[in-house]
C-alpha positions as a Python dict, from the first residue, in 0.01 Angstrom:
ca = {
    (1, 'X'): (0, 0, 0),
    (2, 'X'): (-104, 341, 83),
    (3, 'X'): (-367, 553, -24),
    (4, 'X'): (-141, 825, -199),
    (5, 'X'): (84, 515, -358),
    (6, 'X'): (-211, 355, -484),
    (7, 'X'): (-314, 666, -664),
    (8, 'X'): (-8, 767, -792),
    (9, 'X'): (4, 382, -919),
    (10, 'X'): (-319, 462, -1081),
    (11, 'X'): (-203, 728, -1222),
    (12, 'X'): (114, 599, -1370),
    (13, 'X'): (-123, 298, -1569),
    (14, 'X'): (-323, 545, -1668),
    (15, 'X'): (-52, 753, -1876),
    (16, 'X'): (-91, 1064, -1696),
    (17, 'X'): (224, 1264, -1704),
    (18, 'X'): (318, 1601, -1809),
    (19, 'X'): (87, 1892, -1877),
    (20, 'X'): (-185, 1689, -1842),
    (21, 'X'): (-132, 1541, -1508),
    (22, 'X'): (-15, 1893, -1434),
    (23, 'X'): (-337, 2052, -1496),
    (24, 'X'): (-518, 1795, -1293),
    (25, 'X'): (-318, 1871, -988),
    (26, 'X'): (-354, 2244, -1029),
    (27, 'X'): (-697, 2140, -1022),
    (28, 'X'): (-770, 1907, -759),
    (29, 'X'): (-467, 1994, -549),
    (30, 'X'): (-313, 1587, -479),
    (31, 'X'): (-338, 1277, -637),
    (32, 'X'): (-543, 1119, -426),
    (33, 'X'): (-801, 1373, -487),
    (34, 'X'): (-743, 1330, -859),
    (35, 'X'): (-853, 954, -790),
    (36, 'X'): (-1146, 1055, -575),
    (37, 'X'): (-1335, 1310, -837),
    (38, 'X'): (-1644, 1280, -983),
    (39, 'X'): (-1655, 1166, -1349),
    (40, 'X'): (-1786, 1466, -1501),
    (41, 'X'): (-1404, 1657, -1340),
    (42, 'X'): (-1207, 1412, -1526),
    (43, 'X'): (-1132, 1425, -1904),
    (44, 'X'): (-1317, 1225, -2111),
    (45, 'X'): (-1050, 1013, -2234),
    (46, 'X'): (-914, 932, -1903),
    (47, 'X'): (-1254, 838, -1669),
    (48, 'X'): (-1219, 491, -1710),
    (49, 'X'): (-849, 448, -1679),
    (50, 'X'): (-867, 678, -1323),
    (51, 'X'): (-1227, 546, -1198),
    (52, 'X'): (-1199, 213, -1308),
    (53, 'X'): (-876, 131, -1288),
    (54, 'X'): (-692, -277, -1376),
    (55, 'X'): (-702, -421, -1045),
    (56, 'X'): (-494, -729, -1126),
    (57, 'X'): (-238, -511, -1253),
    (58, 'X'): (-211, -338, -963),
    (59, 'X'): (-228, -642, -710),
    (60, 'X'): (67, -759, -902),
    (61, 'X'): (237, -470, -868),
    (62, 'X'): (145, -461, -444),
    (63, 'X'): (300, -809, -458),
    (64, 'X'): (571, -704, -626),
    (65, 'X'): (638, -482, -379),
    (66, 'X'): (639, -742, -95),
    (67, 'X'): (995, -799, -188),
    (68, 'X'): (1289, -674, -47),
    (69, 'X'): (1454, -402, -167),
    (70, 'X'): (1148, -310, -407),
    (71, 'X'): (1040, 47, -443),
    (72, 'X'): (791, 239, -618),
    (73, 'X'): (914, 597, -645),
    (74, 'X'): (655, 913, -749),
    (75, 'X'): (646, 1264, -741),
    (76, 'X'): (525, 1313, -371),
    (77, 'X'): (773, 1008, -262),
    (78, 'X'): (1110, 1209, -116),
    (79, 'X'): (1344, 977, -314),
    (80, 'X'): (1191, 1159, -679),
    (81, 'X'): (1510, 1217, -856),
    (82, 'X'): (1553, 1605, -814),
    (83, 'X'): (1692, 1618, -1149),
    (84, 'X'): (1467, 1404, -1290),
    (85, 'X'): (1185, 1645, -1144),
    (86, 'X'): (1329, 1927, -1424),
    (87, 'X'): (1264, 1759, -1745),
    (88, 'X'): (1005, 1756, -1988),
    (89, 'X'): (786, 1460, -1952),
    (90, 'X'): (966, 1348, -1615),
    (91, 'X'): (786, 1024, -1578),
    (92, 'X'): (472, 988, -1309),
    (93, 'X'): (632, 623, -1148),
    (94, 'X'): (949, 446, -1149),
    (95, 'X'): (1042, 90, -1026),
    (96, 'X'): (1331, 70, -833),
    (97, 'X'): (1518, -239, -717),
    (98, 'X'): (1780, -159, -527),
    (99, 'X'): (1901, 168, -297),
    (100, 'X'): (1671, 441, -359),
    (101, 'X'): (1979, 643, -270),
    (102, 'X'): (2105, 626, -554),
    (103, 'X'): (1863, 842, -763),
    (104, 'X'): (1955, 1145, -589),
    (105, 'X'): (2379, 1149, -615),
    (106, 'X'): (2552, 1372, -831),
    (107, 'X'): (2601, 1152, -1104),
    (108, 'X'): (2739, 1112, -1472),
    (109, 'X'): (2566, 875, -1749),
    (110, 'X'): (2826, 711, -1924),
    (111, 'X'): (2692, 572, -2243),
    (112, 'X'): (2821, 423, -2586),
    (113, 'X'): (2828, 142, -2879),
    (114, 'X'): (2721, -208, -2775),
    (115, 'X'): (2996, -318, -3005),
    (116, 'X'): (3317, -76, -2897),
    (117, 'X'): (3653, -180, -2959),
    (118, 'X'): (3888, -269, -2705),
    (119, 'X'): (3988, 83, -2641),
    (120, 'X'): (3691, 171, -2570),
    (121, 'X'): (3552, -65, -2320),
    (122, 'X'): (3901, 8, -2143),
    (123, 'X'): (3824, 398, -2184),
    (124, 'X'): (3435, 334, -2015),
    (125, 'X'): (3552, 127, -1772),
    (126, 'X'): (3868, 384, -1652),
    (127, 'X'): (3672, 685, -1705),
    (128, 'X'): (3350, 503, -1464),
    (129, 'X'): (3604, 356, -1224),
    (130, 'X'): (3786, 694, -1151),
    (131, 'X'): (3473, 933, -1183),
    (132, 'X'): (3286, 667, -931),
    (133, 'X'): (3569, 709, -684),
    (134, 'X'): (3558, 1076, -717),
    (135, 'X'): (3144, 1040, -575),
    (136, 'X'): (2974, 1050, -886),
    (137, 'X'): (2695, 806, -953),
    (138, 'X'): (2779, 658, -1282),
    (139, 'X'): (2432, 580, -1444),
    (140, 'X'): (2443, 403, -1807),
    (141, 'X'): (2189, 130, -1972),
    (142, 'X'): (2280, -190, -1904),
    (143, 'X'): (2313, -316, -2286),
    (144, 'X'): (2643, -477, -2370),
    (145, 'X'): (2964, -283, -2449),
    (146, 'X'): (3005, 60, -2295),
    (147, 'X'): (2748, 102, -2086),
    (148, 'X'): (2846, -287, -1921),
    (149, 'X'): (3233, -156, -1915),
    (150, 'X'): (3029, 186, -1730),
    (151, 'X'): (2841, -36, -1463),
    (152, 'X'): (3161, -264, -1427),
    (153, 'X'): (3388, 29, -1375),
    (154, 'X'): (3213, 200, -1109),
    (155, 'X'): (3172, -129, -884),
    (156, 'X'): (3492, -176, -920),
    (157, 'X'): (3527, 81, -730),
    (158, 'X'): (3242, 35, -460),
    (159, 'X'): (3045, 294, -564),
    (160, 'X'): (2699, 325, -661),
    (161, 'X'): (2583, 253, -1017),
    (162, 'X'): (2232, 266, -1165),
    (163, 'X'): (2123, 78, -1470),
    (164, 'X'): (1780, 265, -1651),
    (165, 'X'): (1580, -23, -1868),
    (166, 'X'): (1413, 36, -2131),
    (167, 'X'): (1148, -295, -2034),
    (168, 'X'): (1016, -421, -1679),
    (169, 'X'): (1201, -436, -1417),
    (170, 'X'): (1104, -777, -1361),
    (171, 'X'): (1301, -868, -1665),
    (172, 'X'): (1670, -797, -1753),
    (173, 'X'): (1757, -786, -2070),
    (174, 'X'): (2034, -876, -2260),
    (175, 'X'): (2027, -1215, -2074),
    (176, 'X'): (2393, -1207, -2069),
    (177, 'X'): (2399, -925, -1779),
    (178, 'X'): (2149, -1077, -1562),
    (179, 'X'): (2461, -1124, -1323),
    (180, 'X'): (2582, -748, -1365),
    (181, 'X'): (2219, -664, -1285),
    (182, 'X'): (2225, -814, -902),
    (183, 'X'): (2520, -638, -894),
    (184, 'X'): (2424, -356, -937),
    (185, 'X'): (2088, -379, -762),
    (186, 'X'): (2338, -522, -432),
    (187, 'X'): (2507, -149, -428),
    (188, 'X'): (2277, 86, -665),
    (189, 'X'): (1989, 32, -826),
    (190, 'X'): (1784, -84, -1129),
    (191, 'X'): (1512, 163, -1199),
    (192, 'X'): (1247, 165, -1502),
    (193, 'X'): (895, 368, -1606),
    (194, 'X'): (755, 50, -1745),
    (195, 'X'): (511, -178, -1609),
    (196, 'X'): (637, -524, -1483),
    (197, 'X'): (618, -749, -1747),
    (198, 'X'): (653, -485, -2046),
    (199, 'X'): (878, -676, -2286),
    (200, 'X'): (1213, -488, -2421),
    (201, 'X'): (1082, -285, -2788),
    (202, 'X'): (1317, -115, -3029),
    (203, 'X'): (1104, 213, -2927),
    (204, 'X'): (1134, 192, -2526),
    (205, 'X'): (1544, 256, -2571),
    (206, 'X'): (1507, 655, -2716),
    (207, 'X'): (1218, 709, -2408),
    (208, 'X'): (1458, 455, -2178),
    (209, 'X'): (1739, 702, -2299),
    (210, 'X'): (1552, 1066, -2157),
    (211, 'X'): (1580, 859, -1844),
    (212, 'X'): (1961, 824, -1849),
    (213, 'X'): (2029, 1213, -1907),
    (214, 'X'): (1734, 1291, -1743),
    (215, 'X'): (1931, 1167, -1393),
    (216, 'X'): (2252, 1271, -1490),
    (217, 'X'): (2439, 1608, -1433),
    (218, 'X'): (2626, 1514, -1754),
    (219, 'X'): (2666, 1262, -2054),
    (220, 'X'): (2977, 1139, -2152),
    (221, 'X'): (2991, 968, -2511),
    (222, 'X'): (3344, 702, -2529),
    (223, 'X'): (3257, 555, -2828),
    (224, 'X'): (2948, 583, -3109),
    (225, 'X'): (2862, 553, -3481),
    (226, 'X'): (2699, 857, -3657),
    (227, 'X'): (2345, 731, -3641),
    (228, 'X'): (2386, 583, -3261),
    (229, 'X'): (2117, 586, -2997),
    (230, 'X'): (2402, 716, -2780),
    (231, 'X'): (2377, 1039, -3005),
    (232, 'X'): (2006, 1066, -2896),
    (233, 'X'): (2117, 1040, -2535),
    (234, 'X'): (2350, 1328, -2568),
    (235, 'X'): (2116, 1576, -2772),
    (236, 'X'): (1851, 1447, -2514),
    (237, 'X'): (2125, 1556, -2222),
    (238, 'X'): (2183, 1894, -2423),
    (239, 'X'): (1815, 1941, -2450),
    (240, 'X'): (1748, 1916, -2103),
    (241, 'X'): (2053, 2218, -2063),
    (242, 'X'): (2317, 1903, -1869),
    (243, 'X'): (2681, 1899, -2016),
    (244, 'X'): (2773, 1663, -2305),
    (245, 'X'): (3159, 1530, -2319),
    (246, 'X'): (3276, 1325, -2589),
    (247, 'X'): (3609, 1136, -2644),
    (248, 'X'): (3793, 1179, -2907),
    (249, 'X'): (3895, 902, -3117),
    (250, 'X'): (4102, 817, -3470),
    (251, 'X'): (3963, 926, -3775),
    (252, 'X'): (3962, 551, -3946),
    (253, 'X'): (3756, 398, -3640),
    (254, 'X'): (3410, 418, -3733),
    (255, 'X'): (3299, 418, -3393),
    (256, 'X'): (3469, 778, -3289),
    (257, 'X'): (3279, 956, -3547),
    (258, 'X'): (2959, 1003, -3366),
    (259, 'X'): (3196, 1133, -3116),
    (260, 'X'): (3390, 1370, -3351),
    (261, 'X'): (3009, 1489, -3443),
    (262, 'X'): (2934, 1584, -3056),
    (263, 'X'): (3260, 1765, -3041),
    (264, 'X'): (3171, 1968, -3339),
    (265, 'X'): (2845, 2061, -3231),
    (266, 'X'): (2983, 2177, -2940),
    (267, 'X'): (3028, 1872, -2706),
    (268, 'X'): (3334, 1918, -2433),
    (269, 'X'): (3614, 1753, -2602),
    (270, 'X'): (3753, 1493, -2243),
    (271, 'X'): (4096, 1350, -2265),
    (272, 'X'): (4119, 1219, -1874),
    (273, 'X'): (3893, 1195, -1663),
    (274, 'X'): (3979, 1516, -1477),
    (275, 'X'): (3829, 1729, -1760),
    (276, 'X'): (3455, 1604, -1612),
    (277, 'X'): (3514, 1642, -1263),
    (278, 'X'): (3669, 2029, -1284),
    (279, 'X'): (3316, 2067, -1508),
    (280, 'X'): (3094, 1923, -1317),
    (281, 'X'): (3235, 1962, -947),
    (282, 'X'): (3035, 2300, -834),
    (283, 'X'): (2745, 2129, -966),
    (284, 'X'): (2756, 1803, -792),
    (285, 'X'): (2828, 2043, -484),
    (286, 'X'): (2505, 2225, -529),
    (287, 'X'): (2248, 1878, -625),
    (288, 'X'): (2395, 1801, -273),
    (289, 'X'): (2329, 2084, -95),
    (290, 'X'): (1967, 2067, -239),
    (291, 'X'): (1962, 1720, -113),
    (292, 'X'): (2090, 1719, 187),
    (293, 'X'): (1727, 1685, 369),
    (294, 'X'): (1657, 1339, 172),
    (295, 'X'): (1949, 1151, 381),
    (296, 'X'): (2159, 1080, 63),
    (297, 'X'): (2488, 908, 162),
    (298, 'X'): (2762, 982, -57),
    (299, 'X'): (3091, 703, -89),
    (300, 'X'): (3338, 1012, 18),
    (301, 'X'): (3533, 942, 278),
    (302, 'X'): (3613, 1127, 597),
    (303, 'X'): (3922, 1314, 638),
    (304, 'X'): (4171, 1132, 669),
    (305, 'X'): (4514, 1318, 697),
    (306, 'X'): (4571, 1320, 310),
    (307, 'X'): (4285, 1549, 288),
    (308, 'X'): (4338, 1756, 626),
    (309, 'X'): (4686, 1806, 449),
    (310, 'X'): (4552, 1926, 135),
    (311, 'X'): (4344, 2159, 356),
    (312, 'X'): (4606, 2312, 542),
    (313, 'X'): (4813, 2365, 206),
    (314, 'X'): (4525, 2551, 39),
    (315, 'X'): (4444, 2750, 319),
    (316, 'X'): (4210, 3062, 233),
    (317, 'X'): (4418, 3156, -101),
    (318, 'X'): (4271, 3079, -396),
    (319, 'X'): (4481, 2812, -576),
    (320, 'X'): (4480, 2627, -903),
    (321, 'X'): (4460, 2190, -800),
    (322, 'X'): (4819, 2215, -1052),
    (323, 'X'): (4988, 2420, -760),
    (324, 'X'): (4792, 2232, -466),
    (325, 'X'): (4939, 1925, -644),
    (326, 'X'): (5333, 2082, -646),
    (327, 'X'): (5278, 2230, -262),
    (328, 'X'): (5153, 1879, -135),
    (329, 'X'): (5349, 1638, -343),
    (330, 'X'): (5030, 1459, -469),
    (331, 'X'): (4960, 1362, -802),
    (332, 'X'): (4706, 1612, -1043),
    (333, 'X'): (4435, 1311, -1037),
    (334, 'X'): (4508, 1281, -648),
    (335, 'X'): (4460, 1603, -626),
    (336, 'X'): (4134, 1679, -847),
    (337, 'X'): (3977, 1389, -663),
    (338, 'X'): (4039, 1490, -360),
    (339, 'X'): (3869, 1870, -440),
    (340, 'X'): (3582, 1700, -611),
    (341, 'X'): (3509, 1547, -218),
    (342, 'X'): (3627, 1849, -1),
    (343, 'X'): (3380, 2026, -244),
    (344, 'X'): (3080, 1770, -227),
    (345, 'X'): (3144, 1800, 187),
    (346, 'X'): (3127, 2183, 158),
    (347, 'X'): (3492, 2250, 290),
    (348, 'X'): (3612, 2443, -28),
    (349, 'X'): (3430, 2582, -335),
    (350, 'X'): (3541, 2671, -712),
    (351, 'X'): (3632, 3025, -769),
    (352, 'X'): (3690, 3167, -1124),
    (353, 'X'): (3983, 3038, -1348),
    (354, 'X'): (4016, 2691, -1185),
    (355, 'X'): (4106, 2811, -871),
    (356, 'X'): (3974, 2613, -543),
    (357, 'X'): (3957, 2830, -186),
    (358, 'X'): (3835, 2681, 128),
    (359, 'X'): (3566, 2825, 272),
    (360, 'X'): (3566, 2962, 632),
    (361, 'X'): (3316, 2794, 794),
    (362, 'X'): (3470, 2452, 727),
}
């Protein structure tokens, strides 16, 4: 381990994050230096924690590390979630098992009841499948119901998917997705702010939840009672100024009411999946063009013909993807996906009304 890991790592035990670890930057410039200072420059409650630090949980954590496919990701590391970077009380280290990659993809968190009906497990698992296909990241929780359909959904389609915990990462928890979790850590990754060995507590899933929005350039809600942690993700989401969708549901299912609630509070209403990506495509295009320095692959493909078609039919003229879809003989969801990865490879942009136009230097 390096010096400037092994002081972040310091940090990180030490509970040093937000305004507090701020000001002790400002002041001593790194974390390294922060590590280094004299005790009378350090606040008084956090001289022993910094200066005398637990070395056996840190040796755990080097050996830890010794693994493949480990990774211990901080604010000076160049795989930081960008996103992550913008909200309040972004956290100072995160495990990662898994493609580091992954933390830095447009993506969507997906999230919902552990006990969904049938509908909705199909609706998560549609709604992750297409919107992974599309390039977004689908990001979710790993807890049974919707945010397993989520996961399940986007590896179906061999796209990345990362599962936040809210407990080590040297645990999974429930037991019953301990498969799903190599899974996912084969083709995304597994992050969480908790030391290894932290054991999964009722009140790690609200601070577990920050996580989920925190990475995500949206929240979609399939299914949710009234009083539903899944509610805290999406005012958590709205909070840190991402996009909340919500499904709609029947007004006898108990589990579309926390849904119904979002919608009324101003949640975007989503019937297909297309709804999210004509929301969130400029944006995605823009986190990768901030990006594009930290060697994040997307899953879009190259251009094949389909999409050199669809190219030559839009041409410079601003278009709508309804008339793309009549002049090219392609479906609307053909069509929408198809923008969604022209835009994410910078060969056409949004314009106002729903219009696409390619731009000239593609």
């Amino acid at each position: 381990m390096n010096e400037l890991d092994r002081a972040w790592l310091i940090l990180g035990k030490a509970h040093l994050h937000g305004e507090n670890l701020a000001r002790l930057l400002q002041a001593h410039g790194s974390a390294t230096a922060i590590v280094a200072a004299r005790r009378n420059e350090l606040p008084e409650s956090l001289r022993d924690a910094i200066l005398r630090p637990d070395e056996n949980a840190i040796n755990r954590d080097v050996e830890w590390l010794q693994a493949a496919g480990h990774h211990l990701v901080h604010p000076d590391s160049p795989d930081y979630p960008e996103l992550m970077r913008q909200m309040p009380g972004a956290p100072t280290l995160l495990y990662v098992v898994g493609n580091c990659a992954a933390l830095n993809l447009p993506s969507l968190a997906i999230v919902g009841s552990r006990n969904p009906t049938r509908g909705g497990m199909q609706n998560a698992y549609e709604f992750a499948k297409h919107l992974a296909g599309c390039g977004f990241c689908i990001v979710s929780g790993l807890a049974q119901g919707i945010d397993t359909a989520a996961h399940n959904g986007a590896l179906a389609s061999d796209a990345m998917t990362v599962a936040v915990l809210g407990h080590g990462i040297d645990r999974v928890y429930p037991a019953a997705n301990r498969d799903l979790a190599h899974r996912i850590a084969a083709s995304g990754a597994l992050i969480s702010e908790y030391s290894l060995g932290t054991a999964p507590k009722k009140e790690h899933f609200p601070q577990r939840n920050r996580l989920i929005s925190g990475l995500s350039l949206g929240t979609l809600v399939v299914e949710a009672a009234r009083q539903s942690g899944s509610l805290i993700t999406a005012r958590l989401s709205s909070d840190q100024g991402r996009e909340v969708f919500a499904i709609p549901g029947s007004i006898h299912n108990p589990m579309s009411r926390g849904c119904h609630k979002l919608i009324r509070e101003g949640a975007k209403l989503v019937e297909s999946a297309e709804d999210i990506v004509n929301e969130l495509g400029s944006l995605a295009g823009h986190l990768m063009q901030n990006t594009a320095t930290t060697n994040v692959q997307t899953s879009a493909p190259t251009l094949d013909p389909e999409y050199k078609a669809l190219l030559e039919v839009l041409a410079f003229d601003p278009a709508t993807a309804d008339q793309l879809a009549e002049r090219s003989g392609l479906t609307i969801e053909q069509v929408s996906s198809m923008l969604l990865i022209l835009e994410l490879e910078g060969k056409v942009e949004t314009q106002s009304g729903g219009r696409y136009s390619q731009l000239r230097n593609s």
